[in-house]
PATI-541311 format. One record per residue (C-alpha): residue number from 0; x, y, z. Coordinates in steps of 0.1 Angstrom, whole numbers, plus 5000, padded with zeros to 4 digits. Layout:
REM residues N
(guke NUM; (X; Y; Z))
...
***
This chain:
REM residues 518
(guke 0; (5235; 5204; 5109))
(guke 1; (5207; 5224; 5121))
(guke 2; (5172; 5208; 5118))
(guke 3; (5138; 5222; 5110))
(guke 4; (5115; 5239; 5136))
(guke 5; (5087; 5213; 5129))
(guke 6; (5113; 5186; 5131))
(guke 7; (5123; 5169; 5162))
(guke 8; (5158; 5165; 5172))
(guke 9; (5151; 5131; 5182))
(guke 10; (5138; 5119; 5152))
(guke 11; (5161; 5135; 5128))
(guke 12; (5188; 5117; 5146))
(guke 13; (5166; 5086; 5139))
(guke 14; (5168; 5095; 5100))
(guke 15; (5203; 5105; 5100))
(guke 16; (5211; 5068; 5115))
(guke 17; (5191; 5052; 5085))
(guke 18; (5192; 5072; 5058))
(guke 19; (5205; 5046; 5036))
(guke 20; (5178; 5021; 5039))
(guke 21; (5151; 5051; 5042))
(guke 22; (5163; 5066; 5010))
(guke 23; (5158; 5024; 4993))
(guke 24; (5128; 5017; 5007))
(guke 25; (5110; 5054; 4998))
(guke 26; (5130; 5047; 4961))
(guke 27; (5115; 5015; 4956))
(guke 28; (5081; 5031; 4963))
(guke 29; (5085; 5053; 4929))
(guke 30; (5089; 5017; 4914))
(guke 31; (5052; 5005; 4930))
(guke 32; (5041; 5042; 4914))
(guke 33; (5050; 5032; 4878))
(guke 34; (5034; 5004; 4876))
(guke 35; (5001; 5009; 4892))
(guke 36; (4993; 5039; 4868))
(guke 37; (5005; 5029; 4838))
(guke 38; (4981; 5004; 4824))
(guke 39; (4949; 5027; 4819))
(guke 40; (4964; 5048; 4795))
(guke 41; (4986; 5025; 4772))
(guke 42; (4960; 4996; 4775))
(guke 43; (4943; 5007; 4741))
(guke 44; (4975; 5008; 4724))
(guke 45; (4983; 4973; 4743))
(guke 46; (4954; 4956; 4727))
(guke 47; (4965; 4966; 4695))
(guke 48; (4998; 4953; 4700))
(guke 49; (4986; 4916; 4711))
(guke 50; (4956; 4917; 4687))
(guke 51; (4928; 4916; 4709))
(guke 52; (4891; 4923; 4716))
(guke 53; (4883; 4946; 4745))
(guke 54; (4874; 4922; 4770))
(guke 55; (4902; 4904; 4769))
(guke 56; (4925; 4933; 4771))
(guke 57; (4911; 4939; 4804))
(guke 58; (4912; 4909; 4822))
(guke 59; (4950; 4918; 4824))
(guke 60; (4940; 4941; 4852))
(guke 61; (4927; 4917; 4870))
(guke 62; (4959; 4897; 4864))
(guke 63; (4979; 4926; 4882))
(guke 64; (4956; 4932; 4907))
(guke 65; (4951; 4895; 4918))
(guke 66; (4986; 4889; 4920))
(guke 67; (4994; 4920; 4937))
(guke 68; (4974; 4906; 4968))
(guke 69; (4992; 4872; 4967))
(guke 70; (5025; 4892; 4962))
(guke 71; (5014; 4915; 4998))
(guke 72; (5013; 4881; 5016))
(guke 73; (5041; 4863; 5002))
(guke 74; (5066; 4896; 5009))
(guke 75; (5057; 4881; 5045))
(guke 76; (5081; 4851; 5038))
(guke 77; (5112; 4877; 5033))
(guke 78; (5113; 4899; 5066))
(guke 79; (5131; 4873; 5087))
(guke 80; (5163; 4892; 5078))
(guke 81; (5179; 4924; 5067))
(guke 82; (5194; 4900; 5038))
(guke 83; (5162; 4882; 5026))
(guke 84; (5143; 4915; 5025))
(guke 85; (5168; 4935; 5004))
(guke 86; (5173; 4901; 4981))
(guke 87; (5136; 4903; 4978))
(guke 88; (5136; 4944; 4973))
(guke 89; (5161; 4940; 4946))
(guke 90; (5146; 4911; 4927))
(guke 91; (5113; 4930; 4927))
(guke 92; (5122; 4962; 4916))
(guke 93; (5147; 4946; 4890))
(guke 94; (5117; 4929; 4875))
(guke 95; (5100; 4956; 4873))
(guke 96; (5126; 4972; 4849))
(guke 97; (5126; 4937; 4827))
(guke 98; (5084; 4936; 4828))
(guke 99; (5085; 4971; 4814))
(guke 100; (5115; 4959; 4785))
(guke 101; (5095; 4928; 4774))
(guke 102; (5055; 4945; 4775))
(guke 103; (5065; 4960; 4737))
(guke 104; (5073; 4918; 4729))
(guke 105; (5039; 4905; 4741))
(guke 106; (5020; 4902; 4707))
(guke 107; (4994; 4879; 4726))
(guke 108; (4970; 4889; 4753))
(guke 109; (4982; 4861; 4777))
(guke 110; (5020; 4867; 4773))
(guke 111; (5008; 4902; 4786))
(guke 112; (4987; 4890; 4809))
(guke 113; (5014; 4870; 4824))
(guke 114; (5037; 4899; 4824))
(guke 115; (5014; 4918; 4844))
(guke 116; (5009; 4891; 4868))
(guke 117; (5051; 4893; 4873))
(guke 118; (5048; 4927; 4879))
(guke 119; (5021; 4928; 4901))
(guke 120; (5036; 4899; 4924))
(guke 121; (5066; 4923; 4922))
(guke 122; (5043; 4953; 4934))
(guke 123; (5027; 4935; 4963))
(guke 124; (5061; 4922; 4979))
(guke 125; (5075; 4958; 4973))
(guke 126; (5044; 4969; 4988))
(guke 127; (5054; 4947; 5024))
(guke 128; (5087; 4948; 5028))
(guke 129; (5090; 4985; 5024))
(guke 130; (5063; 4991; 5046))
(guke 131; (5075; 4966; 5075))
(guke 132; (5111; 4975; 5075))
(guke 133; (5102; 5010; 5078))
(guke 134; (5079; 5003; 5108))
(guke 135; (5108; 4981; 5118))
(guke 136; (5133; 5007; 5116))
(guke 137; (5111; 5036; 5133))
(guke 138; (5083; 5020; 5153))
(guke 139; (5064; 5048; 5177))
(guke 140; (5080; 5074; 5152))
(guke 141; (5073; 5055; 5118))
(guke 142; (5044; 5070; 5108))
(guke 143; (5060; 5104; 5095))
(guke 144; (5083; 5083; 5075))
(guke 145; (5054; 5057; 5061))
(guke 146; (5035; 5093; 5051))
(guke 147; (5068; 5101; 5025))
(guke 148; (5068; 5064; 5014))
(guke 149; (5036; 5068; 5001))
(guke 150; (5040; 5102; 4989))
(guke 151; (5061; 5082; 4960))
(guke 152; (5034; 5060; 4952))
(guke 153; (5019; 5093; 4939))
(guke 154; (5050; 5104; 4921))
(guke 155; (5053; 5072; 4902))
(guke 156; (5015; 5071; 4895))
(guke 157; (5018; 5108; 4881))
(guke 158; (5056; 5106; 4860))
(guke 159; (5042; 5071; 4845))
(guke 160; (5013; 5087; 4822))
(guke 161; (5029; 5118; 4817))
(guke 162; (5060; 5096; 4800))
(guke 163; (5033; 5074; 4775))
(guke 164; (5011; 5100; 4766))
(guke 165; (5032; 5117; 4738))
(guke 166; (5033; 5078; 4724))
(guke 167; (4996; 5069; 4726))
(guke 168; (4978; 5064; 4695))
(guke 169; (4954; 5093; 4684))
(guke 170; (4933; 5070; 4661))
(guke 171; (4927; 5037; 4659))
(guke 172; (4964; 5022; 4661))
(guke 173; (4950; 4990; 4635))
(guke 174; (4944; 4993; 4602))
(guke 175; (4913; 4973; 4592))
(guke 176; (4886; 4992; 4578))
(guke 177; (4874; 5027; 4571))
(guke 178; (4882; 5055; 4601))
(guke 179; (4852; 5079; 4609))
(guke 180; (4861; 5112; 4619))
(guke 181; (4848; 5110; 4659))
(guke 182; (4872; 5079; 4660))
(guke 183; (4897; 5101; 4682))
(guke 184; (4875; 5111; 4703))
(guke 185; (4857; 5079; 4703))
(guke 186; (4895; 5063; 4715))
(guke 187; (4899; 5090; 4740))
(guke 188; (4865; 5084; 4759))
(guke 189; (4875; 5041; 4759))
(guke 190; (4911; 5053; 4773))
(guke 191; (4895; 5074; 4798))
(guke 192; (4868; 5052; 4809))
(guke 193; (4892; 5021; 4808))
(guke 194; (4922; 5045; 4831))
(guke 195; (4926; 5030; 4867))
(guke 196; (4897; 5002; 4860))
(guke 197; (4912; 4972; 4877))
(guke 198; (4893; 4941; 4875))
(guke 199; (4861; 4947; 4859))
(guke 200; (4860; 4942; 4821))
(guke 201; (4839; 4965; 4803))
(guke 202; (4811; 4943; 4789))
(guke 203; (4790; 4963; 4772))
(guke 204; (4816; 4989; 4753))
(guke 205; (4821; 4967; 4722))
(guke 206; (4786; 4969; 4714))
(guke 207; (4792; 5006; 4710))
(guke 208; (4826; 5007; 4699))
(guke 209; (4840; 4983; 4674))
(guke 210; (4877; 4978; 4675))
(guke 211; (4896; 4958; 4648))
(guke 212; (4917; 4932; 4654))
(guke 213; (4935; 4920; 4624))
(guke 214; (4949; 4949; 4601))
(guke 215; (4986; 4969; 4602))
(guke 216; (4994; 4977; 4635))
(guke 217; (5007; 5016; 4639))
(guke 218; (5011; 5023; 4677))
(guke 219; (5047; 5033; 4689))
(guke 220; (5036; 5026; 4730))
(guke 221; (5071; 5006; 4731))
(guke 222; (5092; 5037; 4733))
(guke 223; (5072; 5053; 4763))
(guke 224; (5075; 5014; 4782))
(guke 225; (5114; 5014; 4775))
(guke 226; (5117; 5051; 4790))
(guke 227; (5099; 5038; 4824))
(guke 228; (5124; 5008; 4823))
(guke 229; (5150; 5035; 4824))
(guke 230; (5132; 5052; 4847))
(guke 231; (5133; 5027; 4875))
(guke 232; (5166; 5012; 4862))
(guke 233; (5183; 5034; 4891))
(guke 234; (5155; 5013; 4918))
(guke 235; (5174; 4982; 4919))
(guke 236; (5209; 4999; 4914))
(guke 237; (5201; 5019; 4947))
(guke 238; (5191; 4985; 4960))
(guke 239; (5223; 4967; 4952))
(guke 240; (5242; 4994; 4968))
(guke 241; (5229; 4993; 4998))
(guke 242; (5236; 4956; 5000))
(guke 243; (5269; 4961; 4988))
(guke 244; (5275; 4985; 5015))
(guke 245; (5259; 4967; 5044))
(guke 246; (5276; 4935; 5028))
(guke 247; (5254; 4914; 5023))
(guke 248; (5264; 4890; 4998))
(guke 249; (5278; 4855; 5000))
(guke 250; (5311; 4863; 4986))
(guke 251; (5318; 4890; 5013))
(guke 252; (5314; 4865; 5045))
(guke 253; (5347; 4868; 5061))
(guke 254; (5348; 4908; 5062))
(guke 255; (5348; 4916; 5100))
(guke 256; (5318; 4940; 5096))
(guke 257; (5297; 4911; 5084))
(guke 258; (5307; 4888; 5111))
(guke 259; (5294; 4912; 5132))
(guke 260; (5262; 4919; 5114))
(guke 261; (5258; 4882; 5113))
(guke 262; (5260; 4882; 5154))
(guke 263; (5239; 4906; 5158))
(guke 264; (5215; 4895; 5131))
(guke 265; (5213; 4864; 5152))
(guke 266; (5207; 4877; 5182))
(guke 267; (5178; 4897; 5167))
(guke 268; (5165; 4868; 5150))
(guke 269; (5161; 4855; 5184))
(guke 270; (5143; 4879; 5197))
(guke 271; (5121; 4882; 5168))
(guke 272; (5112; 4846; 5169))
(guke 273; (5101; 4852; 5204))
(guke 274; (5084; 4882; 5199))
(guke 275; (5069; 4862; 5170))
(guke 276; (5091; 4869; 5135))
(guke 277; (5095; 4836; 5128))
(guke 278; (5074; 4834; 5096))
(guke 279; (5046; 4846; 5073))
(guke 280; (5024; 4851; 5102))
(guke 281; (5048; 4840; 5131))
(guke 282; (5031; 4859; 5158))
(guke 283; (4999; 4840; 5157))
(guke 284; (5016; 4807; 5161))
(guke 285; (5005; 4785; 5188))
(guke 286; (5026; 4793; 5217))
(guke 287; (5020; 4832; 5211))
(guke 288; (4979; 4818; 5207))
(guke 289; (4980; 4803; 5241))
(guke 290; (4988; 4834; 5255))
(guke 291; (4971; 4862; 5238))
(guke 292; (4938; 4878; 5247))
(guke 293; (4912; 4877; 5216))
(guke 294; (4917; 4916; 5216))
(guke 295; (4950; 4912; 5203))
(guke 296; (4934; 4893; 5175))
(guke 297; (4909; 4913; 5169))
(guke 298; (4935; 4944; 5164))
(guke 299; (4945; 4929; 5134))
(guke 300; (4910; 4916; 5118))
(guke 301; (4893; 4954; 5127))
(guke 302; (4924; 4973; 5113))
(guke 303; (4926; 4953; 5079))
(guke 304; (4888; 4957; 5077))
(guke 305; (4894; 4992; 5074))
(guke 306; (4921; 4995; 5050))
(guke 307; (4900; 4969; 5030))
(guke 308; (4875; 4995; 5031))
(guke 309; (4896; 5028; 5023))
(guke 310; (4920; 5009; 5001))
(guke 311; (4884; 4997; 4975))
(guke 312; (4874; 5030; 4979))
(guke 313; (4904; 5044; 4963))
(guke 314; (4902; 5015; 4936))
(guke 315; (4867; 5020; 4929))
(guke 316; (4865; 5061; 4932))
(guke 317; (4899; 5055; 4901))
(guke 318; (4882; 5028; 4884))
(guke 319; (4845; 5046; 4880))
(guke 320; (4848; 5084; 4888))
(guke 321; (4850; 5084; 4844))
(guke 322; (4818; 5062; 4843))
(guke 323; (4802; 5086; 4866))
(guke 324; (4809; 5115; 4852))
(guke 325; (4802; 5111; 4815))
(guke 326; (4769; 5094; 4823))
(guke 327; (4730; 5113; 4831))
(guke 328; (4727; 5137; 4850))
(guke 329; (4758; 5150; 4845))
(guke 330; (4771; 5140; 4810))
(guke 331; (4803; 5162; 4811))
(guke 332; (4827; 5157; 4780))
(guke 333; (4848; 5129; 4775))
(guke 334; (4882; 5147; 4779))
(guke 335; (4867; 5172; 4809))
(guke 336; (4856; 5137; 4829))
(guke 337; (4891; 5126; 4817))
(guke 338; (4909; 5149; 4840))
(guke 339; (4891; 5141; 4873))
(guke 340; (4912; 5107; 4875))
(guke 341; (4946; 5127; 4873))
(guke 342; (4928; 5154; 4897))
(guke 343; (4919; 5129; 4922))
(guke 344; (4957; 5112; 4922))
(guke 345; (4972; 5143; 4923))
(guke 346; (4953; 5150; 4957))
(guke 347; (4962; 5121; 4973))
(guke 348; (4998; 5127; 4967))
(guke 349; (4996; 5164; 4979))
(guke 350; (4975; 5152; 5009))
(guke 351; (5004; 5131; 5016))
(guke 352; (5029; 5155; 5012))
(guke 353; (5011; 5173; 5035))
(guke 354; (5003; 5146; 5057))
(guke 355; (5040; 5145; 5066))
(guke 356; (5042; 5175; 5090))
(guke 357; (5008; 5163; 5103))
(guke 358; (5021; 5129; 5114))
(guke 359; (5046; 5146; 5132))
(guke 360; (5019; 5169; 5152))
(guke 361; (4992; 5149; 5159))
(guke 362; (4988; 5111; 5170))
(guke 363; (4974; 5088; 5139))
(guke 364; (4939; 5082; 5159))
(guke 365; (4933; 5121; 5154))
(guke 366; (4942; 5121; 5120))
(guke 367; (4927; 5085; 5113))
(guke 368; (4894; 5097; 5126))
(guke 369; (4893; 5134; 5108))
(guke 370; (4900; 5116; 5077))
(guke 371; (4872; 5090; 5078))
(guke 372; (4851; 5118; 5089))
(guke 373; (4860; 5140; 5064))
(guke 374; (4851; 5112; 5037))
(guke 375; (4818; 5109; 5050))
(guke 376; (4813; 5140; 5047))
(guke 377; (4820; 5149; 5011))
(guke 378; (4801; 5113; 4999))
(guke 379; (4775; 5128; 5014))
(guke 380; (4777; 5159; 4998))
(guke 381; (4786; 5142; 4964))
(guke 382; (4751; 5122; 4972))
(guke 383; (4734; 5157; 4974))
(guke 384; (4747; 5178; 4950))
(guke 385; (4752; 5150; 4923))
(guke 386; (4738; 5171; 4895))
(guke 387; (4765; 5200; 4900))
(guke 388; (4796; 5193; 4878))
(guke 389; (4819; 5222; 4897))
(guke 390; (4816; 5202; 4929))
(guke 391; (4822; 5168; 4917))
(guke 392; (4857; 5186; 4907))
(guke 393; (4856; 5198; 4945))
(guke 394; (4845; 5167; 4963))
(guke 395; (4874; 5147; 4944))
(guke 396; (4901; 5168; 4949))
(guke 397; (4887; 5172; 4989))
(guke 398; (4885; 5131; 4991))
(guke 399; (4921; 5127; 4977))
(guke 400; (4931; 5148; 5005))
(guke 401; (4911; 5127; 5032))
(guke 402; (4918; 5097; 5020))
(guke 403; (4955; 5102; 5014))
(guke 404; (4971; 5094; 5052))
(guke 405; (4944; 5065; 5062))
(guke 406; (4969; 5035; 5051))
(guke 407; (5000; 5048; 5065))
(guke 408; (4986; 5060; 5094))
(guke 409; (4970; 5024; 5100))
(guke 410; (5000; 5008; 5096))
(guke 411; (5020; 5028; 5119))
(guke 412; (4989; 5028; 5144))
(guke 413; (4981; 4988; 5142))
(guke 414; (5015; 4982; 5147))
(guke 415; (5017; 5004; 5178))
(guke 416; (4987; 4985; 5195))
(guke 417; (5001; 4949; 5187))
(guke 418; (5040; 4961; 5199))
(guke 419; (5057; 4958; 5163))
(guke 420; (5051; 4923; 5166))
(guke 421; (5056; 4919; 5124))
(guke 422; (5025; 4903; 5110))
(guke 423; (4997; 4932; 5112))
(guke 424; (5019; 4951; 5082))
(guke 425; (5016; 4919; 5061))
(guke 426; (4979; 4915; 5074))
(guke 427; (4971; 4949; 5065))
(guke 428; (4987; 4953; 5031))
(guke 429; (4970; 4924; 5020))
(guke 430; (4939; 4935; 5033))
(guke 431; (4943; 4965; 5013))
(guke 432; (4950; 4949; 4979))
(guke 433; (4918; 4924; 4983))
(guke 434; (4896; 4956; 4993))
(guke 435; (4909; 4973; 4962))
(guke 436; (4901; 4941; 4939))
(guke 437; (4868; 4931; 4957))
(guke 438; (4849; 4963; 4960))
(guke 439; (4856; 4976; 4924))
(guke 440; (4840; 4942; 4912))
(guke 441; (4808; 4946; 4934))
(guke 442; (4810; 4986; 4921))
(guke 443; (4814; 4975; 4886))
(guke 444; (4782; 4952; 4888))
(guke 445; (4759; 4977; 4907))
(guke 446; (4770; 5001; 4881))
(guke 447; (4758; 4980; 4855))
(guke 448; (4726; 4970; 4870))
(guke 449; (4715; 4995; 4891))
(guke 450; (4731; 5029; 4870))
(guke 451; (4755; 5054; 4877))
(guke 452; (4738; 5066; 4911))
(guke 453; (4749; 5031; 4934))
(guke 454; (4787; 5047; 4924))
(guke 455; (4788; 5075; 4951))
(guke 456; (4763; 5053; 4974))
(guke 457; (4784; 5022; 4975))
(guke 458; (4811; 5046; 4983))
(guke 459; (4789; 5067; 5009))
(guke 460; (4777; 5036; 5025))
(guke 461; (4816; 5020; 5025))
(guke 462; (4828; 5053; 5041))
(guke 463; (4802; 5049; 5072))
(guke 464; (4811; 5014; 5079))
(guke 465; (4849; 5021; 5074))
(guke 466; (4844; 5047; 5103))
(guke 467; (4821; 5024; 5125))
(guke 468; (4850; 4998; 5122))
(guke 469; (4877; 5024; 5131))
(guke 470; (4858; 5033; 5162))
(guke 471; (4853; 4995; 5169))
(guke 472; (4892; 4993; 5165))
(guke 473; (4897; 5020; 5193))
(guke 474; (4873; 5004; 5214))
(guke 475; (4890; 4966; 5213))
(guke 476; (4922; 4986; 5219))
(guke 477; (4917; 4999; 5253))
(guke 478; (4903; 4963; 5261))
(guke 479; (4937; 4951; 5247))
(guke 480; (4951; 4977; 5267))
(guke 481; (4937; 4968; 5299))
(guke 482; (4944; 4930; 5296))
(guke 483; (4979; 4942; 5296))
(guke 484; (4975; 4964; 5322))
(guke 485; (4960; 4936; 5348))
(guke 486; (4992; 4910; 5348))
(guke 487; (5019; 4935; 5350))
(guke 488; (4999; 4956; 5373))
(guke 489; (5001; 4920; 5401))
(guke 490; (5038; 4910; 5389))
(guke 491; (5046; 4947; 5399))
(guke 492; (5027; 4941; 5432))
(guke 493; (5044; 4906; 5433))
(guke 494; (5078; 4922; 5434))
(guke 495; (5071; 4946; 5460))
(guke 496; (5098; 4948; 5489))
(guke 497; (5068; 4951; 5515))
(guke 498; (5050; 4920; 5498))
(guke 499; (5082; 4894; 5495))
(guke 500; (5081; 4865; 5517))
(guke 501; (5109; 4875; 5546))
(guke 502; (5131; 4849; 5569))
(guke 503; (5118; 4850; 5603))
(guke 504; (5136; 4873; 5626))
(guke 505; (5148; 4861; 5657))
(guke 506; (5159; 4876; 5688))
(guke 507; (5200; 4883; 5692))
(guke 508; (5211; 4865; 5717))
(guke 509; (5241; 4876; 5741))
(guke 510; (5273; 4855; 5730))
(guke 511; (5280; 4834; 5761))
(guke 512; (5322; 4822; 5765))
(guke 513; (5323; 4788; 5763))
(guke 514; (5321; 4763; 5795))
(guke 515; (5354; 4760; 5814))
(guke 516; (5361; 4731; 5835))
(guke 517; (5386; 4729; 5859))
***
């Protein structure tokens, strides 16, 4: 088959050998897109369902988002093998499927909230495995394949409000006393401003907004959650497949491909423990701490600092971009400040569409680099021009592009720097989940007590240190580097012909015949 131009032979070899697990793991990443987007939108209609005021409604959010982290580092436990991370692949997505069936049977706000929690556990050891057995599968030449994964975060997060919008309630979806005739506008600016929130509850809305809780409830929202559970049914079907063809399952232990699996497994497993698989965070055990520099260390603290940084960017840009907008000097309309969420999301999945040929060009500390600069640079201009409504538009859509390649780029770049050693996906995922949670609670609060203004500053000011810790990063690498470079440099030397120890050479004596006596 003849490849593209832009593709190397070499690496679409590489895909052709793993096309089957590639295909899974970018499949299960449409799952993580569902549910990250869905929430926002239906989460009106939600607290109909269960009855509840507004701020309880939204400490579901944090629910998902909390366990989402905990779910990053606990998909750690399930990359010793091929069979624990598919097990765990397919359990995740298949929940996913079942939290979407049961959301229209939570009539109380903690059944939901414990739903989401399920999910989001779910989302965060999806989020791992798929990113480590990619890097596993790849290494040097992951990072154009890490770009498509996360291209389907974007897909999900754009085909999950397009399905529940047609079922979203136009009015107020309970019953309970007189309707006023701004009441659906009045819904759609709460939908908008509580779209891609996270973990902040909105305080101060139900002093302007006041929401019924006890009348007839009219919201069909169940449909549009029963079409996403269709939607991802095919995830953990895909999933199962693949396990069925690489046999994986008990029942199909004496089949002669297995048995050889299983040798090689354990042959791998051995040189993962050694190269420091061995658990959650294997590679930092003692006998690997003994031995490593405090560079190698250092890798992985400076590269999750950055995704911590970019990763609660994205969160906070989502969760406050409405806020923002809608409020002095710029005071656009409800449904116009609407749309910037969607135009943002559907910038960063462009950017990585785009960002796959670009992995394949150019190393990930070019592209790394041009993207944190390129963030700096339109927060700054943001900062400038924050009265101007047509650049707000711009900015967003030019941030979605910058930011879009930083994670995936990270991963396949920390990774490089620490050999594939295993742990610096789980360190960095995680690190990206609590960045997400933690900086759109500090935005949240500096929002609310400083005004709209600390939004693009926080993020100007998060931006500059997320590129001063990059550049940090670079820095402790070619210290890492040349640590390395010192040992093998004298074993090389050591194993020199010219420098072995040699037996002494003695002179060749003349062979004399032996004595003859008469």
């Amino acid at each position: 088959m003849r490849t593209y131009r832009w593709l190397d032979d070499r690496v679409w070899a590489l895909f052709k050998g793993h096309w089957e697990h590639t295909l899974t793991y970018w499949s299960v990443f449409f799952s993580f897109g569902l549910c990250i987007a869905f929430l926002g939108p239906t989460i009106l209609d939600l607290r109909c369902q269960t009855q509840s005021t507004l701020q309880e409604i939204t400490w579901v959010f944090f629910a998902q988002q909390l366990f989402l982290m905990l779910g990053s580092a606990l998909g750690g436990l399930f990359k010793k093998t091929l069979r624990c991370s598919l097990s765990a692949l397919f359990v995740s997505s298949l929940v996913i499927s079942v939290v979407f069936a049961i959301i229209p049977l939570c009539h109380h706000v903690l059944m939901l909230a414990v739903a989401m929690a399920i999910s989001g556990t779910a989302m965060g050891v999806i989020d791992t495995i798929a990113n480590l057995q990619l890097v596993k599968l790849y290494q040097k030449d992951s990072a154009i394949f890490l770009q498509v994964l996360h291209f389907f975060i974007g897909l999900g997060a754009l085909v999950s409000p397009l399905v529940a919008d047609p079922f979203l309630s136009e009015g107020s979806c309970v019953l309970g006393g007189n309707m006023t005739a701004n009441s659906s506008t009045d819904l759609h600016h709460l939908r908008s401003s509580l779209a891609g929130k996270g973990t902040t509850p909105l305080h101060n809305v139900s002093h302007h907004y006041h929401l019924h809780t006890e009348g007839i409830i009219t919201t069909n929202v169940s449909y549009a959650f029963w079409i996403m559970a269709l939607i991802n049914l095919p995830v953990p079907v895909a999933v199962y497949v693949l396990m069925y063809r690489e046999r994986l399952f008990p029942c199909s232990n004496h089949s002669p491909r297995l048995l050889d699996k299983e040798k090689n497994s354990q042959k791998n497993q051995q040189d993962h423990n050694i190269q420091g698989h061995g658990g959650l965070f294997g590679c930092c055990n003692y006998a690997d701490v003994k031995d490593r520099p405090a560079s190698y260390f250092l890798l992985y603290i400076l590269g999750g600092a950055v995704l911590f940084i970019t990763d609660g960017i994205i969160g906070s840009y989502t969760g406050f971009i409405y806020t923002y907008a809608v409020s002095p000097p710029l005071s656009l309309p409800h449904k116009t400040a609407g749309c910037l969420t969607s135009v943002f999301w559907a910038s960063v999945t462009v950017g990585r569409l785009a960002s796959i040929y670009l992995s394949y060009r150019y190393t990930q500390q070019r592209l790394i680099s041009v993207s944190l600069v390129g963030m700096m640079a339109v927060q700054c201009l943001l900062l400038i021009l924050y009265s101007s409504p047509v650049f707000l538009f711009m900015g967003t859509c030019v941030l979605g592009l910058f930011i879009s390649s930083v994670f995936p780029c990270m991963v396949a770049l920390t990774e490089d720097m620490v050999n594939y050693k295993g742990c610096a996906t789980t360190v960095l995922v995680t690190s990206a989940g609590t960045g997400e949670m933690v900086l759109q609670l500090l935005t949240g609060q500096l929002i609310h007590s400083k005004g709209s203004y600390s939004f693009m500053l926080v993020g100007m000011i998060s931006s500059c240190i997320g590129f001063t810790v990059f550049l940090g990063l670079l820095y402790i690498q070619h210290l890492h580097r040349s640590s390395l470079a010192v040992p093998l440099l004298l074993s090389s030397r050591s194993q020199h012909p010219d420098n072995q120890v040699k037996p002494k050479d003695y002179p060749i004596l003349p062979s004399t015949p032996p004595d003859q006596t008469n």
